[in-house]
N, C-alpha and C positions, 0 to 999 in steps of 0.2 A: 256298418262302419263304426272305428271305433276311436272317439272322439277324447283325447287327453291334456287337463291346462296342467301348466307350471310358470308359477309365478318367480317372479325375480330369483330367475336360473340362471345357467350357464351353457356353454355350447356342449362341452362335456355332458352333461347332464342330458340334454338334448337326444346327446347319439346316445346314451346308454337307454336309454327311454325305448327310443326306435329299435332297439336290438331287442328290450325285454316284448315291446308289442308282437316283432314277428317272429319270437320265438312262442309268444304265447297262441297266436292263432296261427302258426303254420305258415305264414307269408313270408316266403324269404327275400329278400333286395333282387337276389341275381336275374330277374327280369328285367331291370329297369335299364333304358338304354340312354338317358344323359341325365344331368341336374341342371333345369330351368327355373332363373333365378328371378324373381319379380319384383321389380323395384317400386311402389304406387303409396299413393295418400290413402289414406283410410276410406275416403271417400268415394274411390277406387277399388277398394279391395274387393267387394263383391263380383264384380262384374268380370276382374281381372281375373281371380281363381276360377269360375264357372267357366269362361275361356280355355283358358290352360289346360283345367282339368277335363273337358272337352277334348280338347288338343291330343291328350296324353293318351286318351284311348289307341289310337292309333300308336303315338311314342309314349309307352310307359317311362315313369318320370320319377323325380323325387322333386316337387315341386316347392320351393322357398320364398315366402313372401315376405320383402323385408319393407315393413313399417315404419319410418321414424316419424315419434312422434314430441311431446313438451322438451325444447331443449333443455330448459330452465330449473325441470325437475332434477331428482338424484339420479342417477346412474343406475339405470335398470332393465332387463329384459326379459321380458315374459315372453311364452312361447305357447301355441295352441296346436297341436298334434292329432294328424286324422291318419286310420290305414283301415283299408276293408275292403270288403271286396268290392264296394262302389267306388272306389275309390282306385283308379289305375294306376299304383304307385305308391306314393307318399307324400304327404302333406306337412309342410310347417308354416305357421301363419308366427312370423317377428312383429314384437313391437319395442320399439329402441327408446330407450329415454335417458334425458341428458346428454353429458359428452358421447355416451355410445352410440349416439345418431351420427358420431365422425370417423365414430372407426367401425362402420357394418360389415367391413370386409373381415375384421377379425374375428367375427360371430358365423360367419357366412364362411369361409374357409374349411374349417372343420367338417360341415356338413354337407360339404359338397360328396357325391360315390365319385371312389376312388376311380380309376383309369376309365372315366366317360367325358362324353365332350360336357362343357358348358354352356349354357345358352341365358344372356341376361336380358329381360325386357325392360322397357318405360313403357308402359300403358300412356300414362300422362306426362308430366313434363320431365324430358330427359338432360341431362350432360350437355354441354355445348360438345365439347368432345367425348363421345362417351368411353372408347378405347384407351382413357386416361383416366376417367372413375377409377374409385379402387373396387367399386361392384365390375364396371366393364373390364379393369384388367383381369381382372378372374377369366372371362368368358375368350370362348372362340369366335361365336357368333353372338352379336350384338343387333337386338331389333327395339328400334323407338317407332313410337308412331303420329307423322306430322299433324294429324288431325285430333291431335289431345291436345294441342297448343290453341291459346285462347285465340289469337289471330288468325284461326285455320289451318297456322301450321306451312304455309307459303315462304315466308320468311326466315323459317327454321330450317328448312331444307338447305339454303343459300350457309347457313352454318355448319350443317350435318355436312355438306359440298367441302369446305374449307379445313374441317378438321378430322376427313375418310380419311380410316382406316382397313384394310383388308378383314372380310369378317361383317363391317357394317351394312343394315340395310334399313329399310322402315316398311309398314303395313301402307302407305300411299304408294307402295311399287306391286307388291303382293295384290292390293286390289285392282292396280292391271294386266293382271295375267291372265284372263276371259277376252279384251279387249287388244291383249298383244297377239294372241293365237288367232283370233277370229282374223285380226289385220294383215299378220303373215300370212294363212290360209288364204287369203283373197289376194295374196299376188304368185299363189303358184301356178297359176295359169296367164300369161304374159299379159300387161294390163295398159303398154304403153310409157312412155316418159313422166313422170310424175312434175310436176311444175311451181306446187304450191299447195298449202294446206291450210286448215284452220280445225280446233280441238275447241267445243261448245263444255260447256260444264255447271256447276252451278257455283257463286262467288266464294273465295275462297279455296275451293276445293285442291287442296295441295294433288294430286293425284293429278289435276292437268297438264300442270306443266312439267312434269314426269313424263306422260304421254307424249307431248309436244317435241320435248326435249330428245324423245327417243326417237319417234319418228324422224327429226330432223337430223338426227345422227345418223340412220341408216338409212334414208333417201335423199341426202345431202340438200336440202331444201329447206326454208322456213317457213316452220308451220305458227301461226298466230293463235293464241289463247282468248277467246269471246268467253263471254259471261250467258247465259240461259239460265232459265225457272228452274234448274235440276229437275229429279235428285239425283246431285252427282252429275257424272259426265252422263252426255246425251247426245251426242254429235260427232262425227269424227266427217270431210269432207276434203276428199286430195282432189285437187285440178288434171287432168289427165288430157293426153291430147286426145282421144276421142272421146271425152267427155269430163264426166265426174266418178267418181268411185267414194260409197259415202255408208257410215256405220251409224241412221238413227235410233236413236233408246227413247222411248218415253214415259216407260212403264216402269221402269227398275229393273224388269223383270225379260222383256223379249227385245229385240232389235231386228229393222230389217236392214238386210244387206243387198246394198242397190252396185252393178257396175253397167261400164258401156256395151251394148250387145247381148245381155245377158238378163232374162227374168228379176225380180225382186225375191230375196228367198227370205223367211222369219228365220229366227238364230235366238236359242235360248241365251241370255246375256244376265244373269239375274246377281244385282248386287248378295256378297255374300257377309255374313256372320264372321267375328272376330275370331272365332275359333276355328273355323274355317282357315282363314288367314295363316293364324300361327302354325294350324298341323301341314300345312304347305309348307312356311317357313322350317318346318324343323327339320323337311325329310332333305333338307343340304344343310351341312352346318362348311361348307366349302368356300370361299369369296366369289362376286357376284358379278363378277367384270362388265354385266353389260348395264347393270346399275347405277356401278361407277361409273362411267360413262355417260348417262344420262344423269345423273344428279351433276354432273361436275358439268357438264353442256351447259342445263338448266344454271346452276349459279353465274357463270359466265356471260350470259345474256340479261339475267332477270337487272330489270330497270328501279324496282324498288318501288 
């Protein structure tokens, strides 16, 4: 991999860079299937790129990490440039200083490849609205994710609810797609009237009342949000008329799935890795209707 700084640049600068790189080793752009755009505190950036670039195996990328950082300084931008062959895609690590921490979208514009989708994240704390940023108006698909928020991110969802736009989604929905399949699966075979629910988890965990929300949207029913030792959700238990029908975790890792009349079976259910996450989020950049739907249930109900 081939690792290049430029200090107080320009975006120009930038792309003529990237052009001499993959002229110089052979790698040309026309691989790359969108530009994923990353918005995080420095504090953040490692773990966010290591993510992504993760991610991007699967969708080769041109990935943008835009940094702001001293507003207070002069007006400047440096830029940190990787391509190689570990590297799936392309890399630019931004750091913004001064007033150019207000205008990232004017740095960030130019560098997007041309006729691909866009995809901008918040690792950590994102936009109340993000599809109103001027990093989110750039994007198609917009992913924040509620459990970067110092409150766990509960209370932010009730925002992300209030200010959806077509496009938005967060990693608290993504981390229920092992826990939405396992639960569909276990009503393809008739299970009875469903009556009532309750969704165990551990405090905080924004990804509950997702779950709650969802379930209660498509078994028209109220499912109740409890608190458990985690990690994470651990519980799922619907009322049924002959019985129970119930999804426990306590491992992280396996769950049994118990119904009426029927055996206990183990079911791999195993919390996943963020970059797991994103290469899910990225293989739609489409709107997520059944999202919206449960994020907008969820703010409608939540007590606060």
């Amino acid at each position: 991999m081939t690792t290049f700084m430029l200090s107080d640049t320009t975006a120009g600068k930038i792309s003529a860079q990237f052009t001499h790189l993959r002229h110089q080793m052979g790698a040309p752009a026309i691989g790359m299937v969108l530009t994923l755009v990353v918005v995080c505190e420095e504090r953040h950036q490692y773990d966010a790129l290591r993510a992504a670039s993760e991610a991007a195996r699967e969708h080769p990328s041109r990935i943008i990490v835009v940094i702001n950082r001293e507003v207070e300084e002069p007006i400047r931008l440096d830029a940190e440039l990787r391509i190689g062959e570990s590297t799936p895609g392309e890399v630019v690590v931004l750091r913004l200083y001064g007033e150019l921490t207000q205008h990232a979208d004017s740095v960030v514009s130019p560098l997007l490849l041309p006729d691909t989708p866009v995809v901008a994240w918040w690792p950590g704390k994102a936009p109340d609205v993000p599809s109103k940023d001027a990093i989110g108006a750039l994007a198609q698909r917009r992913i924040t994710d509620a459990r970067g928020f110092d409150d766990g991110g509960v209370t932010s969802l009730v925002t992300r609810a209030k200010g959806y736009a077509r496009g938005d989604t967060d990693l608290a929905w993504a981390r229920l797609t092992p826990w939405r399949s396992l639960l569909a699966a276990a009503f393809d075979q008739p299970v009875g009237k469903v009556y009532e629910g309750v969704v165990e988890a551990s405090s905080g965990n924004p990804s509950a009342p997702l779950l709650a929300a969802w379930l209660s949207e498509r078994l028209g029913v109220h499912i109740e949000v409890l608190e458990s030792p985690g990690p994470g959700i651990t519980t799922v238990r619907l009322k049924l008329d002959g019985g129970e029908l119930s999804v426990v975790r306590t491992d992280a890792r396996l769950a049994t799935l118990s119904r009426p009349g029927q055996p206990d079976r183990n079911v791999a259910l195993a919390r996943r890795h963020t970059s797991e996450l994103m290469a899910e989020e990225l293989r739609r950049l489409d709107s997520d209707e059944i999202y919206e739907a449960a994020v907008k249930r969820f703010a409608r109900t939540y007590k606060g």
